[in-house]
Structure formats: C-alpha cells, structure tokens
C-alpha positions in Angstrom: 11.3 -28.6 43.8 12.8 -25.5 45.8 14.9 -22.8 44.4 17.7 -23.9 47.0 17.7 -27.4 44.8 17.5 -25.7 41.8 19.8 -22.7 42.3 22.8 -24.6 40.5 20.9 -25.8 37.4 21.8 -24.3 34.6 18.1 -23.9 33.2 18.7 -23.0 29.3 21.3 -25.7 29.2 19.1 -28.7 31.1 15.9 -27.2 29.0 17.8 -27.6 25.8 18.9 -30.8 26.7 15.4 -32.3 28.1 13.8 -30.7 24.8 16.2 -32.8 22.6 15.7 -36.3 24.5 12.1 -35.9 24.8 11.4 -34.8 21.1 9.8 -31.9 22.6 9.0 -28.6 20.6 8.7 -24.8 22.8 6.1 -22.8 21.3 6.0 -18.7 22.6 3.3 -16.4 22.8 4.9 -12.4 21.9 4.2 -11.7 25.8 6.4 -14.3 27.3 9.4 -13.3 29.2 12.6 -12.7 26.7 14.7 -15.3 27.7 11.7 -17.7 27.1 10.9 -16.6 23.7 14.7 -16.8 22.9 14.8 -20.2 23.8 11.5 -21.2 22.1 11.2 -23.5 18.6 8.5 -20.9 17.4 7.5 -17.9 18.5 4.3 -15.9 17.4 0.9 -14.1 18.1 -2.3 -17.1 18.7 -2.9 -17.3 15.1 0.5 -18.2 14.1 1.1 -20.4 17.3 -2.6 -22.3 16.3 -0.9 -22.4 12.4 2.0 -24.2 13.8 0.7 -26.3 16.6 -1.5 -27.9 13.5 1.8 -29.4 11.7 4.4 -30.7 14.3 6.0 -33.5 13.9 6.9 -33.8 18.1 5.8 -35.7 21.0 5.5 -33.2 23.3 4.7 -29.4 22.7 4.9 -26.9 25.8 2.9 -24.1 25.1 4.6 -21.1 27.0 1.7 -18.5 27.0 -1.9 -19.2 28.8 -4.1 -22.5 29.1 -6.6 -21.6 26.2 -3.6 -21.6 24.0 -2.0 -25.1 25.4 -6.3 -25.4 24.8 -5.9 -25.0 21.1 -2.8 -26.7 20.3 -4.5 -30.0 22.4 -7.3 -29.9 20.3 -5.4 -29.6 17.2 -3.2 -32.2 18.3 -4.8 -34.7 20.4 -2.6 -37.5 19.7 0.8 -35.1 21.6 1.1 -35.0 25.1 1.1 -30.8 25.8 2.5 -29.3 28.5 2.2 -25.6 30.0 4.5 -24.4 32.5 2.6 -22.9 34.9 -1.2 -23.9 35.1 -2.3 -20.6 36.5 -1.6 -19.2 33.4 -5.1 -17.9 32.6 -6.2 -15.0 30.9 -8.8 -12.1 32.2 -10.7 -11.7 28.6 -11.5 -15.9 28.5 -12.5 -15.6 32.2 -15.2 -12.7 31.4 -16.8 -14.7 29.0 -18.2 -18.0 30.7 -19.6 -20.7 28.9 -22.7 -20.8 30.7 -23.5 -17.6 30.3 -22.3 -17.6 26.7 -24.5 -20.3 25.7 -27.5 -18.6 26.9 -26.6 -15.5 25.2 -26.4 -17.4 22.0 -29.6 -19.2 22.7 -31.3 -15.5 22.6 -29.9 -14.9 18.9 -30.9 -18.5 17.2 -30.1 -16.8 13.5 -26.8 -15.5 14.2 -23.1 -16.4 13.3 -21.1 -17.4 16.5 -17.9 -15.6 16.1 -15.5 -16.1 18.9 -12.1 -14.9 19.6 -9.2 -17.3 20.3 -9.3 -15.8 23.8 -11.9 -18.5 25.3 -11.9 -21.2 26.6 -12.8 -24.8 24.5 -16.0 -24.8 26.2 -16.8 -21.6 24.3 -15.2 -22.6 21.5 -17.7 -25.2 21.3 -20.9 -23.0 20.9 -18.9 -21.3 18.3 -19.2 -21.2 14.6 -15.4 -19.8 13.5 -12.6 -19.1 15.7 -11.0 -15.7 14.8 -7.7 -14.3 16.3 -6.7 -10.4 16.0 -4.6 -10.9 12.6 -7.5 -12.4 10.8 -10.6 -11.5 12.5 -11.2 -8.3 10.1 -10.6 -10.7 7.1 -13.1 -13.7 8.2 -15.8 -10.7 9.1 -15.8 -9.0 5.8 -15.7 -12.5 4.1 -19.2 -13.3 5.4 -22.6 -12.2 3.1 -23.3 -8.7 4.0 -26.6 -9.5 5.4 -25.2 -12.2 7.7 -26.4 -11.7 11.4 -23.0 -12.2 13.4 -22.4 -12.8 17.7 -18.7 -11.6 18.5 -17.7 -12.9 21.7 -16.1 -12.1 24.3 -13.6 -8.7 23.3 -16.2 -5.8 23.3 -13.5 -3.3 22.1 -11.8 -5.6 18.9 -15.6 -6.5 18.5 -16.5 -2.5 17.7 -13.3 -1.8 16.2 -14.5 -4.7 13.4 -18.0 -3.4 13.4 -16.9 0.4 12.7 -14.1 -0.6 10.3 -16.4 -3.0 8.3 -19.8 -1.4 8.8 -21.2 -4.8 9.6 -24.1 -4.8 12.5 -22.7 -7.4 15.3 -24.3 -8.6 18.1 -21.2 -8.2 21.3 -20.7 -9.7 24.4 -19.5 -7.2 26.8 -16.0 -8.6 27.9 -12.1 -6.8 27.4 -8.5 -8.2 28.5 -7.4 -6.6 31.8 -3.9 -5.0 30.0 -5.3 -3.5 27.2 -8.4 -1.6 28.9 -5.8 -0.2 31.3 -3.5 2.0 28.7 -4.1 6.1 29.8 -5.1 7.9 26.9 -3.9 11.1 28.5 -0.5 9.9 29.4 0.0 9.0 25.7 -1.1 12.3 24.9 2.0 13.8 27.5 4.2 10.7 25.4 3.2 11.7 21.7 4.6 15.6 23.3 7.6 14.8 24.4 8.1 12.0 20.9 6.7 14.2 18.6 7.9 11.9 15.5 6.7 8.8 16.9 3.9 6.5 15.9 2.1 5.1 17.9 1.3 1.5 17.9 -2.0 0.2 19.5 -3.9 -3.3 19.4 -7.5 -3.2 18.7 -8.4 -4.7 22.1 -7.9 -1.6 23.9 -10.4 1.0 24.2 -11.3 3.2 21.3 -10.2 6.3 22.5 -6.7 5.0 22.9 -7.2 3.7 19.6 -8.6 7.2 17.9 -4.5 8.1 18.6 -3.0 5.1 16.6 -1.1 5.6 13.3 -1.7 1.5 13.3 -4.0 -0.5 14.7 -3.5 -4.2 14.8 -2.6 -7.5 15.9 0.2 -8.3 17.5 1.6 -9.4 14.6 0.9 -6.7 12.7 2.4 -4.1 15.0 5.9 -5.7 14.5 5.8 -6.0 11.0 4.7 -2.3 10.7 7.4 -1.2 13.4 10.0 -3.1 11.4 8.8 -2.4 7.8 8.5 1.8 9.1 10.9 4.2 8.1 10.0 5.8 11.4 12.8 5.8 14.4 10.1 6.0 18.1 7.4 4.0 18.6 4.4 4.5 21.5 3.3 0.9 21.7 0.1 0.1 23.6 -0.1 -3.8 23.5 1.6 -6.1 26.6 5.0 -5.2 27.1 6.7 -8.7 25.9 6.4 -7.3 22.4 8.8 -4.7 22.9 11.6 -7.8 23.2 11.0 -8.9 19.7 10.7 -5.6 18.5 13.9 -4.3 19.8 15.7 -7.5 18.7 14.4 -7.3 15.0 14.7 -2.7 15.1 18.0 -2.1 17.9 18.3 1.3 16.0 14.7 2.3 17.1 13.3 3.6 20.1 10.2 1.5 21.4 8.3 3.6 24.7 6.0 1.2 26.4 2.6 3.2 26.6 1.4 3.9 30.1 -1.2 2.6 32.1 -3.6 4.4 33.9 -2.5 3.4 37.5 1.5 4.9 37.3 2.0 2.6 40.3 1.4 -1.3 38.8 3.1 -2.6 35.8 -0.6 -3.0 34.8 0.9 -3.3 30.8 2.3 -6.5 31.8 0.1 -9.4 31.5 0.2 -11.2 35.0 -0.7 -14.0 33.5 1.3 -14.6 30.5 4.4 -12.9 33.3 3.8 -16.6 35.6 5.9 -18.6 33.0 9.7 -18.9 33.8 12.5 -20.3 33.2 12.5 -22.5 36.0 8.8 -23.1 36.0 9.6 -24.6 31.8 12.6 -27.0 33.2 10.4 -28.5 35.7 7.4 -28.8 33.0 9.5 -30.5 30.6 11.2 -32.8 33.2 8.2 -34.0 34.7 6.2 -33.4 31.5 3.4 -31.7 33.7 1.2 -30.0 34.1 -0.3 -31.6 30.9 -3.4 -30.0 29.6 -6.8 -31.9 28.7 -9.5 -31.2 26.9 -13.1 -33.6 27.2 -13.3 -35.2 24.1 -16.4 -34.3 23.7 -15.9 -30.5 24.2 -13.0 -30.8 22.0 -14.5 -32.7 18.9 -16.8 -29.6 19.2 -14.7 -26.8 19.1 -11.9 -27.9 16.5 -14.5 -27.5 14.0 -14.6 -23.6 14.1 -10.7 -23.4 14.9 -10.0 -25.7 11.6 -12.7 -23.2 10.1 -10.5 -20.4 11.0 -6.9 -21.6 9.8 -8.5 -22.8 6.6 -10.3 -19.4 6.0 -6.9 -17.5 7.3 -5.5 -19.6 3.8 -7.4 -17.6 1.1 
C-alpha cells in the first residue's frame, strides 16, 4: 500500500479499531517511537515484554520492537499468531553473535554454563542454558555456585560489567549493540560541565569508560525508575533515545539530555532498527496480520527451556 492510499487513514483510530475486532494485544519495547508506545497494551524493557508475552489471553500479539523479541514472545506463545511491523527490524548485538559460530565457541568450553542475553536470536537461544535480560542478568549470575564456570554471550561490555561487579570469572563472546558503543565519553564530560547537578544515567551495554561516569548503571528499566524515584532535576542519559519519551511523560518537571554520540553528525543514539516501526507500518501489520514471525519447532522447543529458566529465576 502507498502513502498516497494511505494519506487519509486515520492510523491510531483504524489501529485501535483493527486491534479490538481482531483480539489483538500491542506490546512496546522503551525504544519505539512515542506515538507507538502510547498506543501500545504494554509497554516495557525485554524482560518485562517476555513476562507478559507469557500470560495473554489474545489471538494476535504484535510485537513493536525487533524480530528476536516477536522471537521470544512466539516461543512463549506458540499457539498466537504474532506479528511484527516491519520485518527488518533486527538488531546489531543478535547479528554479532551467529549461531554457528556460537556453537563452536561453546563446543571449546564443554564445562561451562551457557548464559545468553535476550539479544539473540532463537537459534542461539537454543545452545543456551538461561536467558538473561539487563534487569536480571546481575541477579541470575550471582545466584549460580561460586565455582560455576559461566559463557556470557553475545554483549562483551554488560558481560564485564557482571564479571567486575560480581567478581565471578566468565568466559565472553566479543559482541556489543551498535548504539550503545557509540556514546562519546568526552562529550559527556563537556555535558556533566555545563549540568553540573545532573546524574547521569548509563546502561551497562555501553563501554566502560562511559560507564566509569554513571551515578546509575542499569537496565532500561532501571534507569526510569531511578530517574523517577530521584530527587534530582537533569539527567545525562546514555541508553537509545526512545526512553527519554517515557521518562519525560512519568518526570515533565525534569530535564532529560540525550548523551551524545561520538559522530555529532548521525543520530547514532537512535536505534535504526527499533526507529523502522511506524505507525503506518503497525496498521498495515495488523490489517493483514503480517509479517508473522516463525520459529522451527525444533529450534524453538530448544530455546524456551532457558527463557522459562529465566522468568522463573527473575520470580525469587
């Protein structure tokens, strides 16, 4: 369908409407465009998306965020048709971890724990023991025996920030997210001068020096609550810039600054990825309930196993 043909529709309305007739239910990742996460069911980081995905009561979910998140919610839901707007949607840190290679790198380590972050595909998920996300991946780390030989895969940077933080010795795969190893330490530096007061917010996937400057370091998650639970009034935040939408919706009386990348010229804290969902591209999805996503049943039987590991462990 053109833009000419759909330049009249009234997208939120028709969306609203197709959601209702179709029993459908709009789950948001925090980096989506505003308007979509405004017009989402549920909106949250992967963990909370995976939590929710587990207990619909829907036919159809569209998962607005990338395809190893309309992944997840298949293989916790195999029985509901779901839908992503925009195929494309991948995600740089999945794509530098293939599961080819990652099985022979595990093959290499036969007495290790397979830890892998949500951030993969289901083929990876499959050569994994647990599934962690950024909210809970400190917690099912230290749970583990101490002497427990652990793989983290694929996030080299949240994989040393873990291994510093918890003292625990972890074998790494040597991947990172495209956004997150782009934020300029030095430009926050010039930032933090001119907004003395304010904290500065960073996720653990970026790159430790950026992270040496945080006053918090977590998920994305985590950053909102501490941004809304702060007494503080500015806020540097180096995580994709679709958090700033919630956080300005749940704080309007606090100032959120957007941390720099390196390159001044690209909006290189935008995730182009997560950016290819739009309004018009969710319409379409949900009129023609495509594209769906699939998982082989195969892979899939495999890799629910470590994600059903993970939501159970993020319980206790």
């Amino acid at each position: 369908m053109n833009v000419d043909n759909t330049s009249a529709i009234d997208f939120k309305k028709e969306i609203l409407r197709l959601k209702e007739e179709k029993n459908a239910v709009i789950l948001a990742h925090y980096y989506q465009k505003g308007e979509i996460q405004d017009i989402a069911d549920h909106i949250g980081d992967s963990l909370a998306l995976a939590q929710i995905a587990s207990t619909l009561d829907a036919d159809i979910i569209v998962l607005c965020g990338v395809h190893f998140m309309g992944e997840t919610a298949k293989i916790l839901c195999p029985d509901k048709k779901v839908l992503v707007p925009d195929m494309a949607a991948g995600c740089s840190l999945a794509d530098s971890c293939p599961a080819d290679s990652f099985k022979e790198f595990v093959s290499r380590y036969p007495d290790h724990t397979v830890i892998s972050y949500v951030n993969t595909s289901a083929a990876v998920k499959a050569l994994t023991d647990i599934v962690v996300t950024s909210s809970n991946a400190m917690k099912i780390v230290e749970s583990l025996p101490a002497e427990e030989k652990i793989i983290f895969g694929p996030d080299r940077n949240l994989g040393r920030y873990i291994s510093s933080v918890t003292g625990r010795d972890m074998v790494i795969w040597d991947g990172a997210c495209h956004v997150h190893e782009q934020f300029s330490l030095e430009k926050i530096v010039e930032l933090k001068k001119k907004h003395p007061m304010a904290h500065v917010l960073v996720h653990p996937e970026c790159k430790k020096s950026v992270q040496l400057l945080a006053d918090c370091t977590g998920s994305t998650a985590a950053l909102l609550d501490y941004a809304v639970n702060s007494d503080v009034r500015e806020f540097i935040v180096a995580t994709e810039s679709g958090i700033l939408h919630q956080m300005r919706k749940s704080c309007p009386d606090k100032l959120f600054i957007p941390a720099p990348p390196e390159d001044s010229v690209c909006a290189c804290n935008d995730c182009s990825f997560m950016k290819l969902n739009t309004m018009e591209k969710l319409y379409k999805c949900l009129l023609d309930e495509s594209p769906e996503v699939t998982v082989d049943a195969d892979v899939a039987e495999k890799a629910k196993l470590p994600i059903l590991r993970m939501l159970e462990m993020s319980k206790k």
